[in-house]
N, CA, C and O atoms as a GROMACS GRO file, in nm:
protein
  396
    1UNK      N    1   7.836   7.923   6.260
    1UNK     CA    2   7.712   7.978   6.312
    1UNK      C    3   7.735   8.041   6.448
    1UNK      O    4   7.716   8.162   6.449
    2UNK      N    5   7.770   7.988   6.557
    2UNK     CA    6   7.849   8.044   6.683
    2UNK      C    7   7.898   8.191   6.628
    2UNK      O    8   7.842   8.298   6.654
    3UNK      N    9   8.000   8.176   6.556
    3UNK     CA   10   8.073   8.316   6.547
    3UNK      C   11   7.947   8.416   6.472
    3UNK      O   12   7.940   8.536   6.501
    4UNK      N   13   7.883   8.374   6.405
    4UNK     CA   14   7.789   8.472   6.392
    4UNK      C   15   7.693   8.536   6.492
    4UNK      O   16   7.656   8.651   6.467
    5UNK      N   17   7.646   8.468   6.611
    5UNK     CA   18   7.615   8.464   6.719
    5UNK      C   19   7.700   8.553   6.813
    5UNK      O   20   7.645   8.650   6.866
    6UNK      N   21   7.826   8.527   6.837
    6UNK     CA   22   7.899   8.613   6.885
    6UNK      C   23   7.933   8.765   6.843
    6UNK      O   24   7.931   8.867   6.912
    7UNK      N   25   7.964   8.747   6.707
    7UNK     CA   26   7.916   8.878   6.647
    7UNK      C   27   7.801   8.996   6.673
    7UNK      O   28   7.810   9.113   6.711
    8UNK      N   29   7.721   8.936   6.646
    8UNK     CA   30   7.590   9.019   6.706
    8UNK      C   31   7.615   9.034   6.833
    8UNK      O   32   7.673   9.135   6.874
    9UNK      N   33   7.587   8.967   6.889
    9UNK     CA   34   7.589   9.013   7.069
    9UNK      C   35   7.679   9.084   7.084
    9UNK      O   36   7.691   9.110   7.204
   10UNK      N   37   7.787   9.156   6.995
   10UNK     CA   38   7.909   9.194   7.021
   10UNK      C   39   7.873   9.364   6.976
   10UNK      O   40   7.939   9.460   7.016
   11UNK      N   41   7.769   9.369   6.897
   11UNK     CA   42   7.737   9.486   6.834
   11UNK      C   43   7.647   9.563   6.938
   11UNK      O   44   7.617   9.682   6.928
   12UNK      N   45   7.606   9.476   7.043
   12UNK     CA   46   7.459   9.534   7.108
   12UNK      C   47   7.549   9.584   7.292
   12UNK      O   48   7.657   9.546   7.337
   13UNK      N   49   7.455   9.668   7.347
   13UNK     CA   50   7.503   9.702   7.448
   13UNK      C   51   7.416   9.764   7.534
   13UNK      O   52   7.432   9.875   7.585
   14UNK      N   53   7.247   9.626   7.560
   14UNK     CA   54   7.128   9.636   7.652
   14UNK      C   55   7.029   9.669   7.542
   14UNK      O   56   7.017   9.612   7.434
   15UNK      N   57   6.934   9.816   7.612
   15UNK     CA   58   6.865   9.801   7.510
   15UNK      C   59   6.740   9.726   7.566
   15UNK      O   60   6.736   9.609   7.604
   16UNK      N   61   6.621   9.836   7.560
   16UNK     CA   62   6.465   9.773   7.561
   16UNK      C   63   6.465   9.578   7.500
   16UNK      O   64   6.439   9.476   7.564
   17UNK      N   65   6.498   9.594   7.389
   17UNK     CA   66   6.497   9.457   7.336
   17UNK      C   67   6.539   9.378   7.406
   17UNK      O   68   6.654   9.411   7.436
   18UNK      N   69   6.509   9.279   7.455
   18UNK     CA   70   6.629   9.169   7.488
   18UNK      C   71   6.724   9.099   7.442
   18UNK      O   72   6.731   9.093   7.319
   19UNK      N   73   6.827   9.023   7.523
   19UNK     CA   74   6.881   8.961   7.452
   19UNK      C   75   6.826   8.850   7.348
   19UNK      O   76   6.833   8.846   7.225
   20UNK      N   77   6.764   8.755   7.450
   20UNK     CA   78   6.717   8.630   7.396
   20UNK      C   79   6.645   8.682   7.300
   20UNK      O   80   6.677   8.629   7.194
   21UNK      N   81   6.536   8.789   7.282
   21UNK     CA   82   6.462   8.874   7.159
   21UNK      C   83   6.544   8.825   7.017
   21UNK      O   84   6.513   8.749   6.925
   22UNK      N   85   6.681   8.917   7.051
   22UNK     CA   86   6.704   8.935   6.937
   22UNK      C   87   6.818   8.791   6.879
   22UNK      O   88   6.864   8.750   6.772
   23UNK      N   89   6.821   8.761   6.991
   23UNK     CA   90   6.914   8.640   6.941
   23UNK      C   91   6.802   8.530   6.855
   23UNK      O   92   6.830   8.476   6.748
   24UNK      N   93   6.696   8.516   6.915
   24UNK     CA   94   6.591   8.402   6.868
   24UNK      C   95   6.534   8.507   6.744
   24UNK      O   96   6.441   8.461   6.678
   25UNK      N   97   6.580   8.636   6.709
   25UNK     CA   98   6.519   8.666   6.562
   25UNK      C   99   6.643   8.656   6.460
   25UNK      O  100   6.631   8.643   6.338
   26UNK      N  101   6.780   8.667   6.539
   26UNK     CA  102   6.840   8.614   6.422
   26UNK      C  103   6.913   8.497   6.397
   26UNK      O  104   6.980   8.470   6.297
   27UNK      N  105   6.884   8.413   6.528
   27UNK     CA  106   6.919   8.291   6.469
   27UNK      C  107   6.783   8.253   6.404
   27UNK      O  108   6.776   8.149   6.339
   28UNK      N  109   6.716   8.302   6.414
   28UNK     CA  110   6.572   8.230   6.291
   28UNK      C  111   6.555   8.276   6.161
   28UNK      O  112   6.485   8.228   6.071
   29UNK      N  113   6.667   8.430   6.160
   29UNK     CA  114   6.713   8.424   6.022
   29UNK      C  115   6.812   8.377   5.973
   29UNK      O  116   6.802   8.354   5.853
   30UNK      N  117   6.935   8.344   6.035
   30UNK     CA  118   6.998   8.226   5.974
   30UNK      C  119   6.950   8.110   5.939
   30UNK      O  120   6.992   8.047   5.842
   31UNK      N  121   6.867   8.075   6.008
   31UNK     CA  122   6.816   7.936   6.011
   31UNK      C  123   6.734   7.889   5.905
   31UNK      O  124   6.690   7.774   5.895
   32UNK      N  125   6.707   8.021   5.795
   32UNK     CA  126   6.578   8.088   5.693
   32UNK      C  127   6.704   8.072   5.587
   32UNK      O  128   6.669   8.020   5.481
   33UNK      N  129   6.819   8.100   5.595
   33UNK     CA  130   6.909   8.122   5.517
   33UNK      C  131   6.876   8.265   5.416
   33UNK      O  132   6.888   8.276   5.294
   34UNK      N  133   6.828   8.374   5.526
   34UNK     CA  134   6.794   8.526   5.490
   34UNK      C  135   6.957   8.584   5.557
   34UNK      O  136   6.976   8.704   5.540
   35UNK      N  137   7.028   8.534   5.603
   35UNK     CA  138   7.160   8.611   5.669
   35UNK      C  139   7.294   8.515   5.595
   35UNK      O  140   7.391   8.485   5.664
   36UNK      N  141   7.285   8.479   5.469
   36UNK     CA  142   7.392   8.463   5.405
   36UNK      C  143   7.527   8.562   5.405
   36UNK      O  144   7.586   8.633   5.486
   37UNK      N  145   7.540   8.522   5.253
   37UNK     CA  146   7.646   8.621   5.207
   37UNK      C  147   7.587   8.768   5.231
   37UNK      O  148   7.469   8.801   5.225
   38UNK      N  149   7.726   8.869   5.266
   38UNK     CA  150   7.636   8.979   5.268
   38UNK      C  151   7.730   9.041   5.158
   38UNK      O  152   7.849   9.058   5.183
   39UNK      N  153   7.672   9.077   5.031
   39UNK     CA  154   7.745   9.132   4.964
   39UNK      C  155   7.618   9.252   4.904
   39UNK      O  156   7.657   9.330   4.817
   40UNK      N  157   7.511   9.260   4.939
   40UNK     CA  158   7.422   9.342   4.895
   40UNK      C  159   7.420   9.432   4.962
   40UNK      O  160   7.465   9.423   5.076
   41UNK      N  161   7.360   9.558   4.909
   41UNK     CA  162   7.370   9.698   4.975
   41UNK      C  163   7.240   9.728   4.968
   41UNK      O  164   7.163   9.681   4.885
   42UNK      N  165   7.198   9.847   5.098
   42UNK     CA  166   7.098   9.962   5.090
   42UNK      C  167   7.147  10.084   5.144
   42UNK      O  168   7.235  10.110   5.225
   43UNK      N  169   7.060  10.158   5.073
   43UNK     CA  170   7.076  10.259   5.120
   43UNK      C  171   7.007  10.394   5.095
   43UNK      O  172   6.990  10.427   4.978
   44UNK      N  173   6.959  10.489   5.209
   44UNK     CA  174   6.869  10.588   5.206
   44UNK      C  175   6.879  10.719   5.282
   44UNK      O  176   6.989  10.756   5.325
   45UNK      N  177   6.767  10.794   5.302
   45UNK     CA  178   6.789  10.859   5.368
   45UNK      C  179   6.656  10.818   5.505
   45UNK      O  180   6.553  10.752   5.493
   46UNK      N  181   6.715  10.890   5.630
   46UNK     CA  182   6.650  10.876   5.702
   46UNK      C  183   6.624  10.984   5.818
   46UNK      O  184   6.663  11.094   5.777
   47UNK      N  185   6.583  10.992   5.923
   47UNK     CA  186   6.570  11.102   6.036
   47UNK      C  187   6.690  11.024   6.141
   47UNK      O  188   6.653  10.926   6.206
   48UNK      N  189   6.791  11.060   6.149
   48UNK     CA  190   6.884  11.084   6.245
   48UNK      C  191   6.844  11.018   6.422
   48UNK      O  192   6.897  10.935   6.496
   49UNK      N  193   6.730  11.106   6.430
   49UNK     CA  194   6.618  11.064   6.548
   49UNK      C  195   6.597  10.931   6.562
   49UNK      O  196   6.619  10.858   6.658
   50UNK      N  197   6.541  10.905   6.433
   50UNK     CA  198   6.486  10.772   6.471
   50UNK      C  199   6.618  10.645   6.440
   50UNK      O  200   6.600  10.526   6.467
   51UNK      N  201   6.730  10.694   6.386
   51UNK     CA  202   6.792  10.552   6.395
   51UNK      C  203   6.897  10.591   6.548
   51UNK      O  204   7.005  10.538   6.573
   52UNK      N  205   6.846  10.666   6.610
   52UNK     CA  206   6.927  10.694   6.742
   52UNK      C  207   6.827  10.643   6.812
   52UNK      O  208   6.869  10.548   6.879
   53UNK      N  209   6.691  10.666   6.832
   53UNK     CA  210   6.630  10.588   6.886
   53UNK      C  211   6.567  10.407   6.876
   53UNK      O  212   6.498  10.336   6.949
   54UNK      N  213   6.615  10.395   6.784
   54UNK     CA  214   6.583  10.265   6.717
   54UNK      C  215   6.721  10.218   6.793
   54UNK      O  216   6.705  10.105   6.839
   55UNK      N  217   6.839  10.267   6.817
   55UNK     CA  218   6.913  10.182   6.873
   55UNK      C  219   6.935  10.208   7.018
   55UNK      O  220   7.003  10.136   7.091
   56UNK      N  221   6.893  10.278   7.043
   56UNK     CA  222   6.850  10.274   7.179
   56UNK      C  223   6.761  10.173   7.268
   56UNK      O  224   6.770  10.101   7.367
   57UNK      N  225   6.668  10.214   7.167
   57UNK     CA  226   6.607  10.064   7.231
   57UNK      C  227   6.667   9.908   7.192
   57UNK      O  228   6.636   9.818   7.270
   58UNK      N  229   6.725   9.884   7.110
   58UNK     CA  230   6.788   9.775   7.092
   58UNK      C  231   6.914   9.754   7.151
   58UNK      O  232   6.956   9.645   7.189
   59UNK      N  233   6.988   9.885   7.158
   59UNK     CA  234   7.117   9.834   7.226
   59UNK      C  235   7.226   9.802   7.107
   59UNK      O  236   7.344   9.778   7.132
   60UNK      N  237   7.158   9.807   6.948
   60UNK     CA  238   7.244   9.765   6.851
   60UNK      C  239   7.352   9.919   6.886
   60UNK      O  240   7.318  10.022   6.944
   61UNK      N  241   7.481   9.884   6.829
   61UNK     CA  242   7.569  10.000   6.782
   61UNK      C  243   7.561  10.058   6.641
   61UNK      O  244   7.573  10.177   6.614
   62UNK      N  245   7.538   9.958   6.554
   62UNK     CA  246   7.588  10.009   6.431
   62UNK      C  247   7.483  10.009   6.308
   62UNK      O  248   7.391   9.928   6.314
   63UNK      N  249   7.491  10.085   6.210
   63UNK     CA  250   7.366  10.089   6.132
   63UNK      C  251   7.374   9.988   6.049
   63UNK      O  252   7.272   9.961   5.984
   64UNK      N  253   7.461   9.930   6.034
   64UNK     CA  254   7.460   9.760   5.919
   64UNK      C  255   7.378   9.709   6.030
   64UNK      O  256   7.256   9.711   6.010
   65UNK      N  257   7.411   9.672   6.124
   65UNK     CA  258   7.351   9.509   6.227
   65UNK      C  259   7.224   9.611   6.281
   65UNK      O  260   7.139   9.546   6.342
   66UNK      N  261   7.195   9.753   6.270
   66UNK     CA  262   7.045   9.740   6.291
   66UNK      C  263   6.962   9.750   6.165
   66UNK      O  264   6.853   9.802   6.192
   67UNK      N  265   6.971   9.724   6.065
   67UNK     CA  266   6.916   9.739   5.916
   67UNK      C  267   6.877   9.584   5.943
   67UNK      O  268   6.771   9.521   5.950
   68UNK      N  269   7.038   9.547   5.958
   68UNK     CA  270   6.988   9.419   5.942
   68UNK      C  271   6.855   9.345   6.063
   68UNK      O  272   6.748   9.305   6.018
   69UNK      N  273   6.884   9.340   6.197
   69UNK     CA  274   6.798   9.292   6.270
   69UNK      C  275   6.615   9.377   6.226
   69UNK      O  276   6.504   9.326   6.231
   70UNK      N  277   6.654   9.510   6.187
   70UNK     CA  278   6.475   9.568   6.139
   70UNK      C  279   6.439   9.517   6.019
   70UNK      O  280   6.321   9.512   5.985
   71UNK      N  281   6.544   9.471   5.941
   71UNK     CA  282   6.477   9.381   5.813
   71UNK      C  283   6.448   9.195   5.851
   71UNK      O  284   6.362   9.122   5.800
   72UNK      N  285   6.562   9.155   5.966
   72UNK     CA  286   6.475   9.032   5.953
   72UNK      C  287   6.379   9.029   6.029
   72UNK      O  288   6.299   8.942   5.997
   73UNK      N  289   6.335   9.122   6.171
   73UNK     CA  290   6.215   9.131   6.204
   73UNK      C  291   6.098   9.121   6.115
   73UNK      O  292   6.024   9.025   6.133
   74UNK      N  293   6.069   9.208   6.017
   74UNK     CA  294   6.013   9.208   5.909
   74UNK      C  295   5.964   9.117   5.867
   74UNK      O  296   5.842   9.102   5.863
   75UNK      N  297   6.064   9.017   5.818
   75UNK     CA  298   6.115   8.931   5.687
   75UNK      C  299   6.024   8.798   5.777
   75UNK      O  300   5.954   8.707   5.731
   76UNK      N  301   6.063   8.833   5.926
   76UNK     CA  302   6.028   8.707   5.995
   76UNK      C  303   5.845   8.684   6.082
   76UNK      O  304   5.803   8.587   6.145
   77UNK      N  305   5.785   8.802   6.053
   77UNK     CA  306   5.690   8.884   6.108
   77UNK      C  307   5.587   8.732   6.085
   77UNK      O  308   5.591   8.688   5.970
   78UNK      N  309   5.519   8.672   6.162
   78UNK     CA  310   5.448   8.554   6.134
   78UNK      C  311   5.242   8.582   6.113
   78UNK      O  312   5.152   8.509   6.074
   79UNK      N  313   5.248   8.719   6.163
   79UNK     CA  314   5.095   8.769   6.139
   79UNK      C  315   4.972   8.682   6.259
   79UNK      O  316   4.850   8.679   6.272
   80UNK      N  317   5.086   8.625   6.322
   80UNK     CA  318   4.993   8.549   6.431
   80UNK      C  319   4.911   8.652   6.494
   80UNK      O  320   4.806   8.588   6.506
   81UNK      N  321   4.885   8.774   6.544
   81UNK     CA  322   4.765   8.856   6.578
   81UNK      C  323   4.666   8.866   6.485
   81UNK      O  324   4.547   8.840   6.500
   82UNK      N  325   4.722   8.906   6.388
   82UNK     CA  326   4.644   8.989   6.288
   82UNK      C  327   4.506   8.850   6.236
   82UNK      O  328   4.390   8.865   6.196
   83UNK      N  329   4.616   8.677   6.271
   83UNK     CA  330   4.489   8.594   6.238
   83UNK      C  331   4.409   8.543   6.344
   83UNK      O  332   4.309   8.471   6.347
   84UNK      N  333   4.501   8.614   6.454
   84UNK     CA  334   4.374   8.528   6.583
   84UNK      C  335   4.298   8.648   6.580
   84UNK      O  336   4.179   8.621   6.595
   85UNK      N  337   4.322   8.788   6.564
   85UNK     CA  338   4.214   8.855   6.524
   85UNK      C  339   4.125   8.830   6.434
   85UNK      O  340   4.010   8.828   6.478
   86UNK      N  341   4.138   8.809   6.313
   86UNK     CA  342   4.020   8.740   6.269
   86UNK      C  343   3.949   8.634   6.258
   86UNK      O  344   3.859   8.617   6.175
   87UNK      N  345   3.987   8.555   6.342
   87UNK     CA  346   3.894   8.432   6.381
   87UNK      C  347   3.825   8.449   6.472
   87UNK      O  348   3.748   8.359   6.505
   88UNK      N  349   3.829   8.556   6.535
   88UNK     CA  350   3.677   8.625   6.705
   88UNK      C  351   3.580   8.622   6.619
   88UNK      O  352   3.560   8.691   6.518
   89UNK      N  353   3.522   8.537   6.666
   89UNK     CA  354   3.359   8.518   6.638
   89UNK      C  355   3.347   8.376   6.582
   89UNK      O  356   3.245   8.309   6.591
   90UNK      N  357   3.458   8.338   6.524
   90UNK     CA  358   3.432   8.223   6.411
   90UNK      C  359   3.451   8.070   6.475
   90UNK      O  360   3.500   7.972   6.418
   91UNK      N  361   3.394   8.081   6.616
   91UNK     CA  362   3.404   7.922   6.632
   91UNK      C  363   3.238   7.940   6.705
   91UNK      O  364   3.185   8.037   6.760
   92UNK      N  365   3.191   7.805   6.677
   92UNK     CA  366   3.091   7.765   6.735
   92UNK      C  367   3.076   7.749   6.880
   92UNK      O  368   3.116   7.646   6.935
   93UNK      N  369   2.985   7.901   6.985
   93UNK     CA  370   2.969   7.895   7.061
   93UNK      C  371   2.937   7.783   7.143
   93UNK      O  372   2.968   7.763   7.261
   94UNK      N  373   2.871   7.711   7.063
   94UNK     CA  374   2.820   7.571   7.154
   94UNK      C  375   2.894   7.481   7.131
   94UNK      O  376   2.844   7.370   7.149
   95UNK      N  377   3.041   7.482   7.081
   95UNK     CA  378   3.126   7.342   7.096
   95UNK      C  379   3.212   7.337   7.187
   95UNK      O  380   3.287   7.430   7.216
   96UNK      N  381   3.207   7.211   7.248
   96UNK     CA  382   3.244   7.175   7.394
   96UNK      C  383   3.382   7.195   7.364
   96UNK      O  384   3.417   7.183   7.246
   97UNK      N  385   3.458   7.221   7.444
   97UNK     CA  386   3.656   7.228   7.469
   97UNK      C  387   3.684   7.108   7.553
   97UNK      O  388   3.754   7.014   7.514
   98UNK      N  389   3.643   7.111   7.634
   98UNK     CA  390   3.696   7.004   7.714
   98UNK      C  391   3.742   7.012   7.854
   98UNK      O  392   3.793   6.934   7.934
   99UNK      N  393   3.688   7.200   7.854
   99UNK     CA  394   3.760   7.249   8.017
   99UNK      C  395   3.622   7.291   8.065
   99UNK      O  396   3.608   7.336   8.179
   0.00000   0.00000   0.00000
């Protein structure tokens, strides 16, 4: 697990993202057991632009380890806004908190 750790950090070089960012998204996909074996492939087309800027801001070098970190972002995406957004409104104004 270390050397996988080292690996990555080895691919990146700064980058909007942070370190700790991206380290705590993929050790939480190892940890998911989503960063196994890698014997599977993708592949597409894309705008040039944006995977130059996509690693720009990350700091990744290479288009395997940024596929990979934009898919376990994804994979790891927990929707925590999207539900404290919909719970505004849904507690009872008049129940005490405690502050």
């Amino acid at each position: 697990m270390a050397k996988a750790s080292a690996d990555s950090s080895a691919q990146r070089s700064g980058g909007v993202v942070g370190n700790a960012r991206f380290e705590a998204i993929m050790q939480a996909a190892r940890q998911s057991g989503l960063l196994g074996d890698k014997d599977g492939r993708i592949g597409g087309r894309v705008s040039p632009a944006l995977v130059e800027q996509a690693k720009r801001q990350t700091g990744i070098r290479t288009d395997t380890d940024l596929i990979e970190f934009a898919l376990a972002t994804v994979a790891l995406e927990d929707h925590f806004a999207d539900a404290f957004r919909e719970s505004r409104g849904k507690v009872d104004p008049d129940l005490k908190l405690g502050f």
